[in-house]
C-alpha positions as CSV (number, residue, x, y, z in Angstrom):
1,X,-162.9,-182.6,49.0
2,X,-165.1,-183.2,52.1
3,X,-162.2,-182.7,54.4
4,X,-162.4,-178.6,52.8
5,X,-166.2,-178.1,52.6
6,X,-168.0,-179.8,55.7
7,X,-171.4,-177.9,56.8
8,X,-170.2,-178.9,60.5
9,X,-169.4,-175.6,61.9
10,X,-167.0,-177.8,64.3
11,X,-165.2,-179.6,61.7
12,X,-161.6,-179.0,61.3
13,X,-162.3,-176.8,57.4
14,X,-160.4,-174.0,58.3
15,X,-157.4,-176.0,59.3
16,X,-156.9,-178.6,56.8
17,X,-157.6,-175.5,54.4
18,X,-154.9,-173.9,56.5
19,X,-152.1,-176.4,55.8
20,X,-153.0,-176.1,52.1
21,X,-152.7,-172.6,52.2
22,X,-149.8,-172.2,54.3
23,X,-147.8,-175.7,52.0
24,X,-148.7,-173.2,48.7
25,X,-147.8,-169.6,50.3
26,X,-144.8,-171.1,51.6
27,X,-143.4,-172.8,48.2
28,X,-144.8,-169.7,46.3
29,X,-142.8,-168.2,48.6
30,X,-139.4,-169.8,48.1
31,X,-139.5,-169.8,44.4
32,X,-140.1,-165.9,44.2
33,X,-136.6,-165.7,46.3
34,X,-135.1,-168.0,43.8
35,X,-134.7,-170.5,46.4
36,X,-133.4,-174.4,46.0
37,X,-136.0,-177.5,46.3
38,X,-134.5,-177.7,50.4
39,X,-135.0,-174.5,51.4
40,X,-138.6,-174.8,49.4
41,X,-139.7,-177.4,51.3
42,X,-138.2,-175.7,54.1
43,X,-140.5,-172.6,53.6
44,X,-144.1,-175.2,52.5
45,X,-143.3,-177.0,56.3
46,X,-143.5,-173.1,58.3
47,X,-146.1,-171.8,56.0
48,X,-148.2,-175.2,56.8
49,X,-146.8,-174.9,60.2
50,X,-148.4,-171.3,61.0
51,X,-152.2,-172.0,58.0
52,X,-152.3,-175.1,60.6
53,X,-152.4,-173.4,63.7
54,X,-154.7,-170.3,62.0
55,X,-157.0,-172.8,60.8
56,X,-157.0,-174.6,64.2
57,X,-157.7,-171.4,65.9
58,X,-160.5,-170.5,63.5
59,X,-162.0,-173.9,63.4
60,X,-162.4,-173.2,67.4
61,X,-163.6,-169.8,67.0
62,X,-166.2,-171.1,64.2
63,X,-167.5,-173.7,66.6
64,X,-168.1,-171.5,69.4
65,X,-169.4,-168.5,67.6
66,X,-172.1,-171.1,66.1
67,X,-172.9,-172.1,69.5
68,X,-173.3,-168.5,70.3
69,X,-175.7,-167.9,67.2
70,X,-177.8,-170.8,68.6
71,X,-178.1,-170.0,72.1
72,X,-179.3,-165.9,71.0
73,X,-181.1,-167.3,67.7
74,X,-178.8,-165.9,65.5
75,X,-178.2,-165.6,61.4
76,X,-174.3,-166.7,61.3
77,X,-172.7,-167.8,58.4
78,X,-169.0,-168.2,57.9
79,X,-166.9,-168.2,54.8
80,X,-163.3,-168.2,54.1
81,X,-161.5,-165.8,51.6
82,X,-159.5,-165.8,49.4
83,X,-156.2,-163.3,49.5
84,X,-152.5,-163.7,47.7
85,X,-150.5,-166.0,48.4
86,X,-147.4,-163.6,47.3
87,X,-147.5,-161.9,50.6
88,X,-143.7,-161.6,52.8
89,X,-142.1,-164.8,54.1
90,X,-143.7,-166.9,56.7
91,X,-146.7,-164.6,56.2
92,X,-149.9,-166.5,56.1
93,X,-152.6,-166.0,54.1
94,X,-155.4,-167.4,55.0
95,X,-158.6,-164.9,56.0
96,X,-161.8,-165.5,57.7
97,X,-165.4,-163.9,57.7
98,X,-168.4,-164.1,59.5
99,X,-171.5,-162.8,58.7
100,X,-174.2,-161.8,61.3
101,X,-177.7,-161.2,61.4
102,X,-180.6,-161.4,64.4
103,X,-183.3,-163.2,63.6
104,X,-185.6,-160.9,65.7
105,X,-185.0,-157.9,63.3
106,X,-183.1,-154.9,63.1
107,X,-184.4,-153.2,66.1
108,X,-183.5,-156.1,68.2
109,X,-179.7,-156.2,67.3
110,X,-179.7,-151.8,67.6
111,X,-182.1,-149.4,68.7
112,X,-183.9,-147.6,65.7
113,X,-181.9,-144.9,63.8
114,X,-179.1,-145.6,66.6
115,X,-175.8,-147.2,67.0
116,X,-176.8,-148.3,70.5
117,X,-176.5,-151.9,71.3
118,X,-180.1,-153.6,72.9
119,X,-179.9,-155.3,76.2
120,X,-179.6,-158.5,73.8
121,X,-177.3,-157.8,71.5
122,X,-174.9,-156.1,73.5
123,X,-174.6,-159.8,75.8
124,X,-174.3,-161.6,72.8
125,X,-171.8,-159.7,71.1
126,X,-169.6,-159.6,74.8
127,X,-169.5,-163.4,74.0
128,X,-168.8,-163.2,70.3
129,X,-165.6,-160.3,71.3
130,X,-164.3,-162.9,74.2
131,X,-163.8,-165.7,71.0
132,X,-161.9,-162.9,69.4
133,X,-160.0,-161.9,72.1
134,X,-159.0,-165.5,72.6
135,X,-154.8,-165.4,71.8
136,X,-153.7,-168.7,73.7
137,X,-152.4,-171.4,71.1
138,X,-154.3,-174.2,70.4
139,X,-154.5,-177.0,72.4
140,X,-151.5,-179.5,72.2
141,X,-149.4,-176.8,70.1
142,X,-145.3,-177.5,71.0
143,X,-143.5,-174.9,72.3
144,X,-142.0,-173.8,68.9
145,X,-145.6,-173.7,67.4
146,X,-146.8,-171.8,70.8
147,X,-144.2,-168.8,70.0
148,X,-144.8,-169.2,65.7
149,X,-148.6,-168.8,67.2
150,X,-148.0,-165.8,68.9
151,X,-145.9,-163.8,67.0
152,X,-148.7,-164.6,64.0
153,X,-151.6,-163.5,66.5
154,X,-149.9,-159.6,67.0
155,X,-150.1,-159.0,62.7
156,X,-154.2,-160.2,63.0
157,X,-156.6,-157.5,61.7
158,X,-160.3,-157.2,62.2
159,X,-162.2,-155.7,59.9
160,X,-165.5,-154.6,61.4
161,X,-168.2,-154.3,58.4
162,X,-171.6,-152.7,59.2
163,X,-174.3,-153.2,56.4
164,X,-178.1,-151.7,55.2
165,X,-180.2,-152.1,52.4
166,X,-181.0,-149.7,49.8
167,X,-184.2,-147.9,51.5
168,X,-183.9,-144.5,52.5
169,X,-181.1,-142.0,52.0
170,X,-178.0,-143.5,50.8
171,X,-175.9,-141.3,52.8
172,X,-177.8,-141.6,56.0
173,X,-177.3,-145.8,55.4
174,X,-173.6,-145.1,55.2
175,X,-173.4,-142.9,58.2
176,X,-175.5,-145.1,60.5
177,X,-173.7,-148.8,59.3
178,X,-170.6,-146.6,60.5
179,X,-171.4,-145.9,63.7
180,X,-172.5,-149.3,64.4
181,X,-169.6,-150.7,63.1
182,X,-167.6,-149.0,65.2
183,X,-169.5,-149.5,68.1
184,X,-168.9,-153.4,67.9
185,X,-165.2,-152.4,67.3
186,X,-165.3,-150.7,70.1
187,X,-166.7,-153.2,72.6
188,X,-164.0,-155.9,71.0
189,X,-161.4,-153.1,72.5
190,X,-162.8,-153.2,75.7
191,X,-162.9,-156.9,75.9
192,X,-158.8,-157.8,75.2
193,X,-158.5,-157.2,71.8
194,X,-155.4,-154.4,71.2
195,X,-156.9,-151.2,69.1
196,X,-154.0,-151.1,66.6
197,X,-155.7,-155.0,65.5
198,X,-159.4,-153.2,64.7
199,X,-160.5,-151.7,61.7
200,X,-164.5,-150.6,61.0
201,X,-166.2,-149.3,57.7
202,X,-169.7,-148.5,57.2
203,X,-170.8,-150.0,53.7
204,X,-174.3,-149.0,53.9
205,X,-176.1,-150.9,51.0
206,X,-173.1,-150.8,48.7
207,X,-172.2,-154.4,49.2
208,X,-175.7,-156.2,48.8
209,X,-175.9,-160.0,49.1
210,X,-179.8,-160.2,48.2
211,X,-182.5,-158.8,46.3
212,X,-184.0,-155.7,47.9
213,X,-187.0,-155.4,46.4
214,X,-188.2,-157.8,49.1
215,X,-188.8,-157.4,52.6
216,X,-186.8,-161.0,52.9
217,X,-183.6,-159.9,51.2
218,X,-183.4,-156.4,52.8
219,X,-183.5,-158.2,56.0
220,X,-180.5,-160.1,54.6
221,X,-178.4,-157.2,53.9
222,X,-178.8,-155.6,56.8
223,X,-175.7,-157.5,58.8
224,X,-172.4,-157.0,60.7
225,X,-169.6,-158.6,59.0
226,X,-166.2,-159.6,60.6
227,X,-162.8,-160.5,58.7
228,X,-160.4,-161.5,60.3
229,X,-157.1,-161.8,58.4
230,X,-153.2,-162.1,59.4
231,X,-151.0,-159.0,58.1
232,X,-151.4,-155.6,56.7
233,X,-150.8,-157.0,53.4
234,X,-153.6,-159.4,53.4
235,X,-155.9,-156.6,54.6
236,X,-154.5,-154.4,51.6
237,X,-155.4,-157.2,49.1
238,X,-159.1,-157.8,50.5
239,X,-159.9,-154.0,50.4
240,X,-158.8,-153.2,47.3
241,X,-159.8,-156.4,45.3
242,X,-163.4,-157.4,46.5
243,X,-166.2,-156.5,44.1
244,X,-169.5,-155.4,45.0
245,X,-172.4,-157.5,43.2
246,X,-173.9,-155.0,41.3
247,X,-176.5,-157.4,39.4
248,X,-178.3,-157.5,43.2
249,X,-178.8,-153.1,43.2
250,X,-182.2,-151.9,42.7
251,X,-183.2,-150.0,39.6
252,X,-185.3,-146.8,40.3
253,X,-187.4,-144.6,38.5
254,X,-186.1,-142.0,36.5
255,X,-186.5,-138.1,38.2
256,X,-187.7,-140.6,41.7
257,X,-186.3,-139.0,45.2
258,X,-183.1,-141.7,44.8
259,X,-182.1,-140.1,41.2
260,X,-182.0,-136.6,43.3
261,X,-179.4,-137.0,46.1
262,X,-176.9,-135.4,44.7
263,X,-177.2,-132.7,46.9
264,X,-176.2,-135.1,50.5
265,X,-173.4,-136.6,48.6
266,X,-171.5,-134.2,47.3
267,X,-170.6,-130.0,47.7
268,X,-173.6,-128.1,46.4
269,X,-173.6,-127.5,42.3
270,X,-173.0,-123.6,41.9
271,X,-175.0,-121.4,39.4
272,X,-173.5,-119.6,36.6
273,X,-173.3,-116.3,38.1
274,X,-171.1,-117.9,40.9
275,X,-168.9,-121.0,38.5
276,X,-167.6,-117.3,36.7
277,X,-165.9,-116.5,40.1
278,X,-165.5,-119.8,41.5
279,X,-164.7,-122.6,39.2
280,X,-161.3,-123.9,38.6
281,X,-160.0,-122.8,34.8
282,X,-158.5,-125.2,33.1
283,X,-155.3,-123.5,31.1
284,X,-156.7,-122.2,27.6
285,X,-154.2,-124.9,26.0
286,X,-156.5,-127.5,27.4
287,X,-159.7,-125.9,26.8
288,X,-158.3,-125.6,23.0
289,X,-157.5,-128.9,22.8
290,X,-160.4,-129.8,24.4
291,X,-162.6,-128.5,21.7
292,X,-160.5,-130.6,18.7
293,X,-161.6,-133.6,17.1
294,X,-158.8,-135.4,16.8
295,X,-158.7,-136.3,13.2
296,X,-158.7,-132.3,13.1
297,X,-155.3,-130.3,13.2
298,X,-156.1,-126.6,13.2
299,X,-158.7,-124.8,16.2
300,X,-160.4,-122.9,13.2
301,X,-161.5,-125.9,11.4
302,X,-162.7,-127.6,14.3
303,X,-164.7,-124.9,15.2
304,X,-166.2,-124.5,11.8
305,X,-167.0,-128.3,11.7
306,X,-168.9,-127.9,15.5
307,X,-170.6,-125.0,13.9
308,X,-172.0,-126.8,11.1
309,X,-172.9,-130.1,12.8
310,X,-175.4,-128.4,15.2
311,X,-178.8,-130.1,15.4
312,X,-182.0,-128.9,17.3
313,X,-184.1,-130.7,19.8
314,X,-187.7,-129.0,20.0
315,X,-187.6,-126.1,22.1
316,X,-190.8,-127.4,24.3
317,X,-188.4,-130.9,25.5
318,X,-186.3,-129.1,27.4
319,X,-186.3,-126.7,30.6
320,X,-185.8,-123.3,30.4
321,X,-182.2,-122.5,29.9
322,X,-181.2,-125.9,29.1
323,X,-178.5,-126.2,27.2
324,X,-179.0,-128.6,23.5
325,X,-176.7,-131.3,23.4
326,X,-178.2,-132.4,20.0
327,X,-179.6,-135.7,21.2
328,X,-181.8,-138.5,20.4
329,X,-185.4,-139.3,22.1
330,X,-184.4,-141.8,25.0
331,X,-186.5,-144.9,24.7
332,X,-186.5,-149.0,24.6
333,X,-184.3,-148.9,21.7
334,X,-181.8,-146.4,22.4
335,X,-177.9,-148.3,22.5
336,X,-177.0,-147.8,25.7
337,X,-173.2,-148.3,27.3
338,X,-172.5,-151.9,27.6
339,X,-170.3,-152.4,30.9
340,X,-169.8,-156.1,30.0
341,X,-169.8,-159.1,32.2
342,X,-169.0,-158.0,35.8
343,X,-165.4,-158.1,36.8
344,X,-164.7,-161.2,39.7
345,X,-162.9,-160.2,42.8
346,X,-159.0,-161.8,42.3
347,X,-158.3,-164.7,44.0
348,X,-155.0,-166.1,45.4
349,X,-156.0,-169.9,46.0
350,X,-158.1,-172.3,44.0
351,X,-160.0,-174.3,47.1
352,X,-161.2,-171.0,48.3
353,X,-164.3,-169.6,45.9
354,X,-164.7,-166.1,45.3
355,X,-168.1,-164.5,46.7
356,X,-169.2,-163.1,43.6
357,X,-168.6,-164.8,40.3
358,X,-168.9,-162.6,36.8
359,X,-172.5,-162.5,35.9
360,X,-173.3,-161.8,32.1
361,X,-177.0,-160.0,33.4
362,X,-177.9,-156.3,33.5
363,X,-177.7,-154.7,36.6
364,X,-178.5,-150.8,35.8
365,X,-178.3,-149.8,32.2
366,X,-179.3,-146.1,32.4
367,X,-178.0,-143.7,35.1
368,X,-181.1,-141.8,35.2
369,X,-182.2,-145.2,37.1
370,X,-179.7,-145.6,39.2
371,X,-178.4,-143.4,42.3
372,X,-175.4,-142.3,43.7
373,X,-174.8,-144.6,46.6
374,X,-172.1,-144.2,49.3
375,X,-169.5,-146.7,50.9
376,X,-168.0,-145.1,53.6
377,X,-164.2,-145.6,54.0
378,X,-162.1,-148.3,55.9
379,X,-161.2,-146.9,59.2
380,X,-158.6,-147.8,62.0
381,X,-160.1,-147.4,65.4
382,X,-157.1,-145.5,66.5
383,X,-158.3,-142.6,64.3
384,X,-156.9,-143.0,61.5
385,X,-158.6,-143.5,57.6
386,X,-157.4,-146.4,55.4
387,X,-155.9,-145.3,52.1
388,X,-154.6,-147.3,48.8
389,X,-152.2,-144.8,47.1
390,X,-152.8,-147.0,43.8
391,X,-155.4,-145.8,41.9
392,X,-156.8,-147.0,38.3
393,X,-154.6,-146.3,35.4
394,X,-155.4,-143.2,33.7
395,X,-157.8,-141.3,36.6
396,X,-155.2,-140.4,38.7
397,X,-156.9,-136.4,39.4
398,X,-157.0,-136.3,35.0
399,X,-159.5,-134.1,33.5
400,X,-161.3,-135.3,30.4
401,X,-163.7,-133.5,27.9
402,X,-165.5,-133.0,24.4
403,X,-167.4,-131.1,22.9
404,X,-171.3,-132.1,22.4
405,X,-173.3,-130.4,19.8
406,X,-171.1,-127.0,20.6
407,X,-171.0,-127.0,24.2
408,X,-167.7,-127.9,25.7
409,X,-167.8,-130.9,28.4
410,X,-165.0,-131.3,31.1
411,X,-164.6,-133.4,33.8
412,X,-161.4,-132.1,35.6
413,X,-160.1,-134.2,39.0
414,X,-161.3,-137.6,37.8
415,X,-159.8,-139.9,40.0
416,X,-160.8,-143.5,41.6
417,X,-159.3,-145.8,43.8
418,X,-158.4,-149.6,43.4
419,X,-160.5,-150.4,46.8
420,X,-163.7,-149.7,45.4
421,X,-164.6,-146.8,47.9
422,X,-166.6,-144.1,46.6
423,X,-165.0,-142.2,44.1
424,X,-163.9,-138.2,45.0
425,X,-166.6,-136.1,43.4
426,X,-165.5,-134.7,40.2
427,X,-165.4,-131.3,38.8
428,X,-168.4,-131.0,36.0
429,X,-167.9,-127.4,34.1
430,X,-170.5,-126.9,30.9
431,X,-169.4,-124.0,28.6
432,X,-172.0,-122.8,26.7
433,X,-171.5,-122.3,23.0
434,X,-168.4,-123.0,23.1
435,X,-165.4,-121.3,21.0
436,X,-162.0,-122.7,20.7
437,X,-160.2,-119.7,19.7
438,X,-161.5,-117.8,22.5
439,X,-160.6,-120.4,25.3
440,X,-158.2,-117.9,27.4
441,X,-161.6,-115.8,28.1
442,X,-163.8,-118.7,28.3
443,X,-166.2,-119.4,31.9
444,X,-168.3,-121.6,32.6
445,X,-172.7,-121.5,32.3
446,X,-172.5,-124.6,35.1
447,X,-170.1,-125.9,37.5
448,X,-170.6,-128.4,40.3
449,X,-169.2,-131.3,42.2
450,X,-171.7,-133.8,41.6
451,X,-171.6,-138.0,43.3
452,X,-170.5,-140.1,41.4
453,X,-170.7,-144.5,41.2
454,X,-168.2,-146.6,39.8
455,X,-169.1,-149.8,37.6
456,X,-166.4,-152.5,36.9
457,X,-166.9,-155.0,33.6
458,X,-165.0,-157.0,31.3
459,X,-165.9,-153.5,28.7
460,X,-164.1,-151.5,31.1
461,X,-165.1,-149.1,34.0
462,X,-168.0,-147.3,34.0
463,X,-167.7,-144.0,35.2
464,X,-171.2,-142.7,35.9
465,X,-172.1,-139.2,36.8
466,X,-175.3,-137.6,38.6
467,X,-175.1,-134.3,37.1
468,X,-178.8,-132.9,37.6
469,X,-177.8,-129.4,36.1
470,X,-180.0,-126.7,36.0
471,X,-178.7,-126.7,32.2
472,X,-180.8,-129.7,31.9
473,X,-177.6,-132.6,32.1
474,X,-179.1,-135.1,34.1
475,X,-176.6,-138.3,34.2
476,X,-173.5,-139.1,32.2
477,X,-172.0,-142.9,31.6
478,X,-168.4,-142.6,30.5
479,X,-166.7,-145.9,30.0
480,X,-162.8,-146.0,30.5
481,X,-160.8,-148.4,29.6
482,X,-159.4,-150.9,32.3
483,X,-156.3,-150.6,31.6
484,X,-155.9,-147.0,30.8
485,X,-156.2,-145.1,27.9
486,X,-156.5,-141.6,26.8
487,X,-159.9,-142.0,25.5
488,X,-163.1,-143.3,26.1
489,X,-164.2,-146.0,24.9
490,X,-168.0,-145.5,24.9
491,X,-170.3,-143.0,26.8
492,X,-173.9,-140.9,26.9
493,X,-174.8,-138.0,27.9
494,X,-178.5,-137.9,29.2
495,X,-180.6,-134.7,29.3
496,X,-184.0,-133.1,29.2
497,X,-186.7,-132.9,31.2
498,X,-188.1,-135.8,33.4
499,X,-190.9,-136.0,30.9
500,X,-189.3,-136.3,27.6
501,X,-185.5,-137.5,27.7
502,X,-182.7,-137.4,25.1
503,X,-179.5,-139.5,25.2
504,X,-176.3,-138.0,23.0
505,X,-172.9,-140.1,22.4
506,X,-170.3,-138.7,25.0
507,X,-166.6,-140.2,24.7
508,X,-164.2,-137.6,26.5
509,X,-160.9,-137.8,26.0
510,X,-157.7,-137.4,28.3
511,X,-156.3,-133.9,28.6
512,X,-152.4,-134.2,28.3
């Protein structure tokens, strides 16, 4: 296995790792099209023959690029990916990333609370774009493998990855890694590399690789991160299946500044005088519905039961107005929801390892400490924004509800994407009180569009919502099945004032 994992950033890894890759796409290949043993082996010697001269080229690239890092003192490390191997015929597979980070600090790689290269880094990075930009084959390719190398070298896609840590405004860390991103992207543009090839995203501190609670591991998120892959398709696959490592994000205090930007991540919540003009009704059907347990069959029985299984939390715990959701004190012992071991990023070949296994540990257990944290959006640096169509069975723009200790729950335009990009803020509507058989007439106490984060476990997918309603609704934890469903599987509702907490069992369920 050494001839796949030397440390000698001018060893030939990528390459031998290429031929692998390319041998396996290429019979993968040939059996999904039903083809003979010939024409199998036919299809393992192009797919080695175009891995080979991807891994040659990359092998090149690493070497320089390390001699680059030297020369300015830089952070580089280099990693390759893994991606399907069930991409189009005599598509390769094979993807690339490199990792960067300047010794010197933060300030010497940009200039503070800017995108705008220093001095430094902007010579640095003109060398690092001109080993990018570098299309001729490599040396001693044949004429056959000089045109196979060229017409892979047009479907290559860079994917330009600016990263923060967690201090500071989670929105503001979003924003900024995106302009820096694309600044990078743009200085590859101007040094050969065609525009319809570059890609940027701001990540901000969604995709953490160390432990920010020290001043060592901020320094390590805060990076630029290149892949470099070879179609559309392989890009698809790496967007939509890598995995943040949520064991690394940093707890916070409950009611701290982090648990209150709501407000900079999503429209602001409207009042109750306003949500009676404003907020979208749901069709009395689904509020009826809504309201029904459903082990009950008629809307006046259901109603009776809600009636009768009110319970009172003391006056004095919550804030004025607040609506009672019938709770329990939160403390130590309360059950919280139990995402499960986090889900593993897929994988298309066995000598490539994954960049985050699953990892049984807690990351954030409560949402009222935890914050709604940004990822900005894949962009091409023609203009336009990257978007998966496929989103995750069952929250599709659904809307989902229950009622909690009389008050009627919905969550209407749930929807998230298979990429992992922040979710589309929701629509939260609390009605107060709520009475089934008069759902044509019913409005809304509370409506807002609040942030939301997205969890995914082995339990499921935890949907977790920063309500921070003047009603008193601080968080919610809803967790949906992976594989769809029409009802929750586990959930809490978390209100009360910052002092005194209560946590309340909240398992929505699909409105059809």
């Amino acid at each position: 296995m050494d001839t796949f994992a030397s440390d000698d950033p001018c060893a030939n890894n990528a390459r031998n790792i290429g031929l692998a890759v390319g041998v396996v796409g290429g019979i993968v290949l040939a059996k999904v099209l039903d083809a003979k043993l010939g024409p199998a082996l036919a299809g393992a010697a192009a797919g080695a023959l175009v891995g080979g001269l991807i891994g040659a080229n990359i092998d090149q690239k690493r070497c320089e690029l390390s001699k680059i890092a030297k020369q300015y003192q830089l952070d580089v490390e280099f990693a390759p990916l893994a991606v399907s191997t069930q991409t189009k015929k005599d598509e390769p597979s094979q993807a690339f990333s490199m990792t960067l980070r300047d010794t010197h600090g933060e300030s010497a790689q940009f200039l503070p609370n800017s995108e705008q290269l220093t001095p430094r880094a902007r010579e640095y990075f003109l060398q690092i774009a001109k080993q990018y930009a570098q299309t001729q084959p490599p040396a001693g390719s044949k004429p056959e493998q000089a045109q196979s190398w060229q017409e892979t070298v047009q479907k290559r896609r860079l994917l330009l990855i600016g990263h923060t840590d967690d201090t500071g405004n989670s929105q503001i860390n979003a924003d900024l890694s995106e302009r820096r991103a694309k600044t990078v992207a743009q200085l590859l543009r101007q040094n050969g590399i065609p525009q319809e090839q570059l890609y940027f995203q701001g990540a901000g501190e969604g995709y953490p690789i160390a432990d920010n609670a020290t001043e060592q591991g901020r320094g390590q998120n805060r990076r630029v991160e290149f892949v470099e892959v070879y179609s559309d398709e392989a890009l698809a696959f790496y967007i939509e299946n890598r995995r943040a490592n949520y064991t690394l994000y940093r707890a916070v205090p409950s009611g701290s500044a982090f648990t209150q930007e709501t407000a900079q991540l999503a429209p602001a919540s409207r009042s109750s005088k306003a949500a009676k003009a404003k907020a979208s009704k749901l069709p009395a059907s689904a509020l009826a519905s809504a309201a029904k347990p459903s082990t009950e069959p008629a809307e006046s029985t259901a109603a009776t039961a809600a009636k009768s299984n009110i319970t009172k939390t003391p006056a004095s715990s919550l804030p004025a107005g607040a609506l009672d959701f019938g709770g329990s004190p939160l403390s130590a012992k309360t059950r919280l929801v139990s995402l499960g071991a986090q889900a593993a990023p897929k994988g298309g070949f066995g000598l490539i390892s994954t960049a985050h296994a699953s990892n049984d540990a807690p990351f954030i257990a409560r949402c009222d400490n935890d914050r709604p944290r940004k990822i900005g959006d894949v962009k091409a640096l023609s203009g336009k924004t990257y978007r998966t169509s496929e989103h995750i069975k069952g929250l599709y723009g659904t809307t989902w509800a229950q009622q909690v200790n009389g008050h009627l729950v919905v969550l209407n335009k749930v929807a998230v994407l298979r990429d992992g990009s922040s979710p589309q803020a929701p629509e939260l509507n609390f009605y107060a009180d709520y009475d089934a058989s008069k759902a044509a007439s019913a409005k809304p106490v509370w409506s807002g569009h609040p942030a939301v984060n997205i969890y995914q476990g082995s339990n499921g997918l935890l949907y977790r919502v920063f309500a921070n309603s003047p009603q008193g609704a601080r968080c919610l934890d809803i967790l949906f099945p992976a594989e769809g469903g029409t009802a929750a599987t586990d959930g809490k509702l978390i209100y009360g004032n910052v002092e005194q907490l209560f946590a309340t069992d909240f398992k929505p369920r699909q409105q059809l």
